[in-house]
N, CA, C and O of each residue as an XYZ file, in Angstrom:
604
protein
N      10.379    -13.607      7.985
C      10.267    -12.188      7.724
C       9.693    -11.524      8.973
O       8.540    -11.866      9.234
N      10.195    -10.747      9.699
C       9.918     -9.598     10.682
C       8.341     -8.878     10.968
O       7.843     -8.363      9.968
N       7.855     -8.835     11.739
C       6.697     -7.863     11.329
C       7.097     -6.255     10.221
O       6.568     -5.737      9.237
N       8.178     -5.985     11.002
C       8.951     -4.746     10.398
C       8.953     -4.245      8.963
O       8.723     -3.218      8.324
N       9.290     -5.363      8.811
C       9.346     -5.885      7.336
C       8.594     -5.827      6.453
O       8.688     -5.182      5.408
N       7.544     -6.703      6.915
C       5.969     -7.027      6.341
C       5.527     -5.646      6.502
O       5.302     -4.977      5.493
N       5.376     -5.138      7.693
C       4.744     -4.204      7.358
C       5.066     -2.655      6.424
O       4.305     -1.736      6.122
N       6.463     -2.865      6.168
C       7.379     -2.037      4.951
C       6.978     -2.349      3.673
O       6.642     -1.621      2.739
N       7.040     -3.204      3.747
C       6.673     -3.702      1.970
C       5.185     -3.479      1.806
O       4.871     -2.800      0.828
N       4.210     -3.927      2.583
C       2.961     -3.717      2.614
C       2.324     -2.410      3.029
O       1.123     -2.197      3.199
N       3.431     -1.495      3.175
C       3.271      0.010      3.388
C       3.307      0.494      1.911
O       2.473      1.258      1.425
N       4.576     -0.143      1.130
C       4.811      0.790      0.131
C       4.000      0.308     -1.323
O       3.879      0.906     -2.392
N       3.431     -1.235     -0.810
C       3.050     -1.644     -2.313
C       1.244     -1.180     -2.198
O       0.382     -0.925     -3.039
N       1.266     -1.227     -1.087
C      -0.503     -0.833     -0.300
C      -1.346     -2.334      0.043
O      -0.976     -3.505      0.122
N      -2.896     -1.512      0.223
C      -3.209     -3.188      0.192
C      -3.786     -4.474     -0.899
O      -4.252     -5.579     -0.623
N      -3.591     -3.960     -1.930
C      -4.036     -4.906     -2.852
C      -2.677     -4.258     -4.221
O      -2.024     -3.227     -4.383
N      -2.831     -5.588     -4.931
C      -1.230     -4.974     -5.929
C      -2.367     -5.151     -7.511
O      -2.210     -5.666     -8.618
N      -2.966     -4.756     -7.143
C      -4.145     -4.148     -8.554
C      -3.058     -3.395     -9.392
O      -3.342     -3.461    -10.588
N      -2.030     -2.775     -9.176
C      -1.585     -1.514    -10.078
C      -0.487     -2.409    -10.691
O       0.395     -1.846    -11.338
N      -0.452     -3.974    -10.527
C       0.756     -4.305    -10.603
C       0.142     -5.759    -11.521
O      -0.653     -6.620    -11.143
N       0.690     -5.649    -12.519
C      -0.310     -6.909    -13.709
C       0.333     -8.285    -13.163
O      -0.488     -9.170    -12.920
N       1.879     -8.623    -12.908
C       2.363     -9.644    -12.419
C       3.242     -9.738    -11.205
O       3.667     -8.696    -10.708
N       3.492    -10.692    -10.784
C       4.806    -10.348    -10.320
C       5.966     -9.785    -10.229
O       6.469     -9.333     -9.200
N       6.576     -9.799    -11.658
C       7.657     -9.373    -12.658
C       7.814     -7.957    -12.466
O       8.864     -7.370    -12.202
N       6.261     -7.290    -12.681
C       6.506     -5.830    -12.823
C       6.155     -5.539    -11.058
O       7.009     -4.715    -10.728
N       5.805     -5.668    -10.564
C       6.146     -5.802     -9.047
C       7.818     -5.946     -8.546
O       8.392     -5.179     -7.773
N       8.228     -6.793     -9.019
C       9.628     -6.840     -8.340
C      10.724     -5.873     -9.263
O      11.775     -5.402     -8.831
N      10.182     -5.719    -10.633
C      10.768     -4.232    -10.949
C      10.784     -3.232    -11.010
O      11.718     -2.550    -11.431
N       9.383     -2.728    -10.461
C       9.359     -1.583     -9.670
C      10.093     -1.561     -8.131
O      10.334     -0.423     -7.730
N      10.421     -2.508     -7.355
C      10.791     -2.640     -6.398
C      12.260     -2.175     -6.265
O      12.747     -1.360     -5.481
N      12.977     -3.090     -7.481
C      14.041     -2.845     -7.601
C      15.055     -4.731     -7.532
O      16.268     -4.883     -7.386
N      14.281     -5.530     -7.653
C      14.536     -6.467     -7.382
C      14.983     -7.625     -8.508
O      15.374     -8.776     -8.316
N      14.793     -6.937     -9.666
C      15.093     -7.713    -11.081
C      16.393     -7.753    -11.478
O      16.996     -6.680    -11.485
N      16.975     -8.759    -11.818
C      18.484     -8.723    -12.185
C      18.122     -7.649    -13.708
O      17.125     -7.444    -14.401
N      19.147     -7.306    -13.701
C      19.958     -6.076    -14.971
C      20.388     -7.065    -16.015
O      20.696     -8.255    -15.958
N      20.278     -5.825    -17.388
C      21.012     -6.921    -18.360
C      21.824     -6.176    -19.272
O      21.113     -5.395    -19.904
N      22.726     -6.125    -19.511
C      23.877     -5.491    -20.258
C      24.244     -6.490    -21.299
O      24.663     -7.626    -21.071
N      24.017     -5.878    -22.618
C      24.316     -6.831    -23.460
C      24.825     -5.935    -24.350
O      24.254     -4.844    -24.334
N      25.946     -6.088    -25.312
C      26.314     -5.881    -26.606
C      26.970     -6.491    -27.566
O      28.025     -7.099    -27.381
N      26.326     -6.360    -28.780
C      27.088     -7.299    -29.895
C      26.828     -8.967    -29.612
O      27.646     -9.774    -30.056
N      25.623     -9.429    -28.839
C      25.626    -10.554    -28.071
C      26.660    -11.660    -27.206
O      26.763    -12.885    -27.136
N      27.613    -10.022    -26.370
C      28.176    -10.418    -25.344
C      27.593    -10.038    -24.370
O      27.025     -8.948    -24.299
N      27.658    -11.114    -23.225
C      26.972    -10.536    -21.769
C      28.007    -10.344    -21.077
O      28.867    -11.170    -20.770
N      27.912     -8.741    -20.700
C      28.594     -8.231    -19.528
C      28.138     -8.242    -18.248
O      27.138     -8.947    -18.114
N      28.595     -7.604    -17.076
C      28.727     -7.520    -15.675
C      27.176     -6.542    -16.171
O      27.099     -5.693    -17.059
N      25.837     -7.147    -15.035
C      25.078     -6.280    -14.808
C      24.558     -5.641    -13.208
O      25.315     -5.958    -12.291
N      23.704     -5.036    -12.938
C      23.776     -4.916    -11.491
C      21.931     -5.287    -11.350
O      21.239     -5.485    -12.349
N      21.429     -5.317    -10.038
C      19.833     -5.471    -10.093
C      19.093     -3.911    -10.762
O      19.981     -3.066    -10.878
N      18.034     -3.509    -11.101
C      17.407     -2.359    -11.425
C      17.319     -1.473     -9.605
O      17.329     -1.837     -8.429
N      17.209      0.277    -10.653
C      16.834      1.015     -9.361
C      15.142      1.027     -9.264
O      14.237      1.148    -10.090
N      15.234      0.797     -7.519
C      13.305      0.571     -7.580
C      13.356      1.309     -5.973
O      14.266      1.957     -5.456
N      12.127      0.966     -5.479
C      12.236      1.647     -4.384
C      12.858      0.911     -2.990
O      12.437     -0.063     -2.368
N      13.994      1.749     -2.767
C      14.810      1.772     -1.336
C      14.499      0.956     -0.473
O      15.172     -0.027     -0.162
N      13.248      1.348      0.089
C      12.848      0.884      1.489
C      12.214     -0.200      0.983
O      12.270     -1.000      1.917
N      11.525     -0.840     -0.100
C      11.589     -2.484     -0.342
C      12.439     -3.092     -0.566
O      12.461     -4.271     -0.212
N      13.393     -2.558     -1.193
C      14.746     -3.322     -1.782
C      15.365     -3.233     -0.045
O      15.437     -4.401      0.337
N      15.625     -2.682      0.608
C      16.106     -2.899      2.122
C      15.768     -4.022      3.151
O      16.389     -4.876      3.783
N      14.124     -3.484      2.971
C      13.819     -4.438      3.675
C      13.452     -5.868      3.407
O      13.079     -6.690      4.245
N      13.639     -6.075      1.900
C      13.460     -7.637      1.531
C      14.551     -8.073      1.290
O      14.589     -9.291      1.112
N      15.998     -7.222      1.173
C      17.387     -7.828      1.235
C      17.707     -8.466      2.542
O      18.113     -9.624      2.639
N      17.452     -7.448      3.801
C      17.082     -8.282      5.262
C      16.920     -9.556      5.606
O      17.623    -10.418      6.135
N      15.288     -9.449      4.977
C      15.016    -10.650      4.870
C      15.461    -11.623      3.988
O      15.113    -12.742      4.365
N      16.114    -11.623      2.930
C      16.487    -12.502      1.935
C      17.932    -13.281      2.181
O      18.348    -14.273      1.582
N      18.806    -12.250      3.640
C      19.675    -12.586      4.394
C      19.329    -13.584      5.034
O      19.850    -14.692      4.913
N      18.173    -13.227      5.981
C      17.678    -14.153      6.959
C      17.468    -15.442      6.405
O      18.031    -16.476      6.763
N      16.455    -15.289      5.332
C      15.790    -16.779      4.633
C      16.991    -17.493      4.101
O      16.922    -18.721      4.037
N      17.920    -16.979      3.769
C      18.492    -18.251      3.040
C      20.023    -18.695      3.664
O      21.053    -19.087      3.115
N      19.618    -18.412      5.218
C      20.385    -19.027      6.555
C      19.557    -19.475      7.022
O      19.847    -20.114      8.034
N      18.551    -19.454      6.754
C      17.562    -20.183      7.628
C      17.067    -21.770      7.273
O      17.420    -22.270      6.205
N      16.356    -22.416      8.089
C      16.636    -24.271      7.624
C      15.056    -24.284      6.193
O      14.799    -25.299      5.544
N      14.500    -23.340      6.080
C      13.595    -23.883      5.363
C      14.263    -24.423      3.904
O      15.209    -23.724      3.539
N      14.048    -25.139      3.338
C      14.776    -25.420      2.337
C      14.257    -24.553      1.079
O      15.094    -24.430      0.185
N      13.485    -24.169      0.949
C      13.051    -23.582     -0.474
C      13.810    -22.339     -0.226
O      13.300    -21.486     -0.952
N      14.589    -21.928      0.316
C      14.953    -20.542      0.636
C      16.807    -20.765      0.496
O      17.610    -20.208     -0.253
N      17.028    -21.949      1.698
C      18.375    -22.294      1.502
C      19.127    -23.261      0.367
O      20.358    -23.244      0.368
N      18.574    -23.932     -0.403
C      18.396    -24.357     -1.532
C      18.626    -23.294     -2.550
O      19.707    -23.035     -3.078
N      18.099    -23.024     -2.648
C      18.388    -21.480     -3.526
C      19.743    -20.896     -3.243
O      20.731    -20.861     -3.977
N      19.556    -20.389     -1.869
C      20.774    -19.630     -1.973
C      22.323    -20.205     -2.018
O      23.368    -19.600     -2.256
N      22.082    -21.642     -1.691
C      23.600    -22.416     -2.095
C      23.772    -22.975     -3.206
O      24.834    -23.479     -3.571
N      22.501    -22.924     -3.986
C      22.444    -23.004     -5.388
C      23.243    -21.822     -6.183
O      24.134    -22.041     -7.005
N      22.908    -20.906     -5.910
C      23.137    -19.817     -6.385
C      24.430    -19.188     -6.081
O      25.180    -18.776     -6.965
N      24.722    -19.109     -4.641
C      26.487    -18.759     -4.415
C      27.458    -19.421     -4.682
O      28.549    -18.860     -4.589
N      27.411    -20.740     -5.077
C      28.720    -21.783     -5.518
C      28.612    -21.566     -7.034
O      29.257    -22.384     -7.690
N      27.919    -20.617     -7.751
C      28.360    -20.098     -9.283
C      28.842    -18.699     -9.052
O      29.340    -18.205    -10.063
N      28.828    -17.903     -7.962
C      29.441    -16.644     -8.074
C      28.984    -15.887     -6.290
O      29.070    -16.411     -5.180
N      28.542    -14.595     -6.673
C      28.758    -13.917     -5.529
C      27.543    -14.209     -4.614
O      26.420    -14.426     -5.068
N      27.828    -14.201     -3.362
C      26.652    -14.345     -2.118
C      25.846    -13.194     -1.931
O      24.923    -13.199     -1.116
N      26.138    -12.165     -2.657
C      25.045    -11.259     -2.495
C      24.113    -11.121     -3.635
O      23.122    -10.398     -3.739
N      24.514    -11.769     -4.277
C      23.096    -12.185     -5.972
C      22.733    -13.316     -5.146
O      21.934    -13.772     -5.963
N      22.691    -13.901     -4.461
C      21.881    -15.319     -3.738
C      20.566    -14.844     -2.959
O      19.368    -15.126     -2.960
N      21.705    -13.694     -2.081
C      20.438    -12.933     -1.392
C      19.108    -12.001     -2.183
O      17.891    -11.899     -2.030
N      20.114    -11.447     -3.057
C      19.240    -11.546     -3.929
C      18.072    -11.788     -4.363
O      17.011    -11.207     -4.135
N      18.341    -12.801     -5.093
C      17.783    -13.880     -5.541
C      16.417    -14.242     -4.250
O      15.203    -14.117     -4.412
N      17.084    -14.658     -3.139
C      16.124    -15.035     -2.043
C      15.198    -13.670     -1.812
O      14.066    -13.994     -1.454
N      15.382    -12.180     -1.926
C      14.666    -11.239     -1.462
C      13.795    -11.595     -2.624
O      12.754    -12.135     -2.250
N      13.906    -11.450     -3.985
C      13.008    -11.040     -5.197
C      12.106    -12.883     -4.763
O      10.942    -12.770     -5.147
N      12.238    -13.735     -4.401
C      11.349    -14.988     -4.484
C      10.715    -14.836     -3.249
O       9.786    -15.613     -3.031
N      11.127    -13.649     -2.007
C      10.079    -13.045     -0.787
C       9.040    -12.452     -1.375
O       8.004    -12.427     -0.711
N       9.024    -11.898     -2.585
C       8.647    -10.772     -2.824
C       7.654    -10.972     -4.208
O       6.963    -10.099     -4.733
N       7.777    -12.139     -4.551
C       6.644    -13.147     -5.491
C       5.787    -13.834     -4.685
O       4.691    -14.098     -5.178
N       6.028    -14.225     -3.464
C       5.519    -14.950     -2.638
C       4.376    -13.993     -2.090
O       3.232    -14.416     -1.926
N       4.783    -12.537     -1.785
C       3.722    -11.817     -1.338
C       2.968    -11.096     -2.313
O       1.887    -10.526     -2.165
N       3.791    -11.214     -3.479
C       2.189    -10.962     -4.387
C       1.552    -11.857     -4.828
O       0.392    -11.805     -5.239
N       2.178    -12.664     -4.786
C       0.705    -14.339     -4.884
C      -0.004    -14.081     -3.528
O      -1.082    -13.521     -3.724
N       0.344    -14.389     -1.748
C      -0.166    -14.016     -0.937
C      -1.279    -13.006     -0.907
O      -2.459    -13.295     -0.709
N      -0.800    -11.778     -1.123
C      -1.693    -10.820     -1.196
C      -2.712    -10.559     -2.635
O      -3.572     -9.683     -2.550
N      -2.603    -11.174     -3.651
C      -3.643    -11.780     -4.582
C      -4.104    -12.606     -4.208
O      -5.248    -12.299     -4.541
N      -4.198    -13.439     -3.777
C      -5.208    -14.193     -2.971
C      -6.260    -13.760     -1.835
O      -7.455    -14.000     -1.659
N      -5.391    -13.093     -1.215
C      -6.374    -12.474     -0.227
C      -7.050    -11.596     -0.597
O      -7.728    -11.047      0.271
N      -7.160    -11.079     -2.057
C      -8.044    -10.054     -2.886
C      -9.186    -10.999     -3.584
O     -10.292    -10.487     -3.757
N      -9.004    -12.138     -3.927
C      -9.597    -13.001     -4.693
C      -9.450    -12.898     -5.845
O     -10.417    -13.190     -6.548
N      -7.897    -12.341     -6.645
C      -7.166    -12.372     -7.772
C      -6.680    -13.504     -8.418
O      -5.493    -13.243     -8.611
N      -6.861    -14.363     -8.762
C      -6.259    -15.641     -8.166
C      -6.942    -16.408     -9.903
O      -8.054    -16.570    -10.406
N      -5.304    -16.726    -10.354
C      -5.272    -17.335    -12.007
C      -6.260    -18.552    -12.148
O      -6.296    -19.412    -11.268
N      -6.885    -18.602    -13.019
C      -7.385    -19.938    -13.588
C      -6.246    -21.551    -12.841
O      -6.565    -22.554    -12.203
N      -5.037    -21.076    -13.321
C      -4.070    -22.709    -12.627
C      -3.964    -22.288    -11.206
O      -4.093    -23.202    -10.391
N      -3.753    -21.083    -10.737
C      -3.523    -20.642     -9.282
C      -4.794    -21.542     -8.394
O      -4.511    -22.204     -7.396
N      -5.812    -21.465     -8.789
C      -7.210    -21.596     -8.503
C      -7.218    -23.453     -8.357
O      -7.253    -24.176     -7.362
N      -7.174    -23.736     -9.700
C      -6.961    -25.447     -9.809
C      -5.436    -25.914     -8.933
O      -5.624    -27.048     -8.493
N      -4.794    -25.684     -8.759
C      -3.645    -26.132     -7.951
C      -4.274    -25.442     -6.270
O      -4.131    -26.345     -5.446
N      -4.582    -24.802     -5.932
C      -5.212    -24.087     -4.623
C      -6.374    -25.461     -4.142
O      -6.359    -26.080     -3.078
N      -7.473    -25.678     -5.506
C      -8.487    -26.736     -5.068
C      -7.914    -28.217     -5.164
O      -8.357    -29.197     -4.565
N      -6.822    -28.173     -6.056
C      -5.891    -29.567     -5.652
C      -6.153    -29.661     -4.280
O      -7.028    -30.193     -3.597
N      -4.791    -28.759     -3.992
C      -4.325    -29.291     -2.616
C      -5.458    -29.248     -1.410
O      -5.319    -29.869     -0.356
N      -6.333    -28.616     -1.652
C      -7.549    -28.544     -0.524
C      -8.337    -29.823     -0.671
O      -8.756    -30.460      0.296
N      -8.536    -30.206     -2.090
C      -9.210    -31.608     -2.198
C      -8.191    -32.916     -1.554
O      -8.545    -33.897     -0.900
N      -6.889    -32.535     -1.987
C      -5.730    -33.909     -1.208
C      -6.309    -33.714      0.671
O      -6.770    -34.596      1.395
N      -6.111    -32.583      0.925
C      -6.314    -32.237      1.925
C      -7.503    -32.800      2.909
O      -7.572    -33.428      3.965
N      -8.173    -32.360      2.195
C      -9.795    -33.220      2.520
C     -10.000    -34.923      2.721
O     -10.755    -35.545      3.467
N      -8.885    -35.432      1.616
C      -9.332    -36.569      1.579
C      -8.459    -37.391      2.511
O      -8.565    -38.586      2.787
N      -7.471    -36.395      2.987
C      -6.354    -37.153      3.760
C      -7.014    -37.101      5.159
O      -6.848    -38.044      5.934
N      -7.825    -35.927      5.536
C      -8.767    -35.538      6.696
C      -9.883    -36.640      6.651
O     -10.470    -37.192      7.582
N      -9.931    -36.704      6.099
C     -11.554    -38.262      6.242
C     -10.470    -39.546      6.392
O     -10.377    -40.219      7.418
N      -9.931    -39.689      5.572
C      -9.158    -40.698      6.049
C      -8.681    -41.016      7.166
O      -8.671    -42.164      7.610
N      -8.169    -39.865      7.816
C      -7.539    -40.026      9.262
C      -8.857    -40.306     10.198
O      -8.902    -41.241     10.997
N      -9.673    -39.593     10.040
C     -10.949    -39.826     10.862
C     -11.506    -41.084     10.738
O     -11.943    -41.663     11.733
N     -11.551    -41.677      9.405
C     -12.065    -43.151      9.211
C     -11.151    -43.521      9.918
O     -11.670    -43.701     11.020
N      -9.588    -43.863     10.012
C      -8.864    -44.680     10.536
C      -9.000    -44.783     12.183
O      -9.258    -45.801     12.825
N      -8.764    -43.495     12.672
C      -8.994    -42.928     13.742
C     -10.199    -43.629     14.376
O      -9.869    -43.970     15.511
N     -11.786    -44.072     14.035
C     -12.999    -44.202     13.982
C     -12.819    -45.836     14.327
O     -13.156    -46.582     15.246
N     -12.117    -45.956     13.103
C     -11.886    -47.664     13.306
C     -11.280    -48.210     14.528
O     -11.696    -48.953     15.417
N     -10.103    -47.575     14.283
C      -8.851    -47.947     15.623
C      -9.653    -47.876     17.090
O      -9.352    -48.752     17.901
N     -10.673    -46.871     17.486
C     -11.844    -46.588     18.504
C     -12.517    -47.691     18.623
O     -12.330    -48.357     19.641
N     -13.128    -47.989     17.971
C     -14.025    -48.911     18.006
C     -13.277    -50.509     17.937
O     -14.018    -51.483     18.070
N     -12.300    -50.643     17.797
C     -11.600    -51.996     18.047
C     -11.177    -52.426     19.110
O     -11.191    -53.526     19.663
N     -10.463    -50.594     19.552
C     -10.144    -50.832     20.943
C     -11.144    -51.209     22.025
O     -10.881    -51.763     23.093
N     -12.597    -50.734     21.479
C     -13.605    -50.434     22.475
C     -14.126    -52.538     22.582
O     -14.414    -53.349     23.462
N     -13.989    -52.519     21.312
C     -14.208    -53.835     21.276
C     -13.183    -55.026     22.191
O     -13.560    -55.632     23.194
N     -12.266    -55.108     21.749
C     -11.623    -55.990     22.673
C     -11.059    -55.747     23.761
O     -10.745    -56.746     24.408
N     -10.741    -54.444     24.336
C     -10.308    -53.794     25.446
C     -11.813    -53.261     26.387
O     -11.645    -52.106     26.778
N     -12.854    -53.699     26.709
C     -13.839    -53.660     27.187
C     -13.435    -52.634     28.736
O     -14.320    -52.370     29.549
């Protein structure tokens, strides 16, 4: 994602998404939620919701970019998604999962942050930790062996 970008979306949502209870209603105010047309419980042709312009622009951009790009959580998606129908619901698809990503991001950096958000966050910091001592023990050892027989 662009500075351009970032700083578009983070223009229009501001700096904390307090006004915004989830994600969900974040990306439908945006404009980023698939549509649903239903009658008689047939599903017809729907289109995404109207939200605001200049996010829906600038995270379609990017949702171009990401899911040509090699990260896999991005391109995964989007070839998931275009070999059942059109390449522009992929992009789609890839803008509105930019755009969850920065309101988890930017809830965090508020200290908003769910009960599981919180326990999965101290997971990975505890794996983290323990993989960091480890390397240092190993690291520590391997030193001192060398020091030992390589005098």
């Amino acid at each position: 994602m662009s500075e351009a970008c970032a700083a578009t979306v983070l223009a229009e949502i501001g700096p904390n998404v307090d006004s915004f209870e989830t994600d969900g209603h974040l990306a439908s105010w945006a404009g980023l939620c698939p549509g649903s047309y239903e009658s008689a419980g047939i599903k017809k042709s729907s289109h995404i919701t109207q939200g605001n312009r200049y996010i829906k622009q600038a995270l379609t951009m990017s949702g171009l970019i990401a899911a040509h790009s090699k990260d896999p959580a991005f391109s995964s998606l989007y070839n998931r998604i275009s070999q059942r129908g059109s390449k522009m619901k992929a992009v789609i698809a890839c803008a509105h999962k930019i755009l969850r990503t920065i309101y988890k991001l930017v809830e965090a950096m508020n200290g908003k942050l769910s009960l599981e958000d919180r326990f999965l966050l101290n997971q990975s910091l505890e794996e983290y930790r323990m993989y960091q001592e480890l390397m240092d023990k190993l690291t520590s050892e391997i030193q001192t062996y060398i020091a030992k027989e390589f005098p």
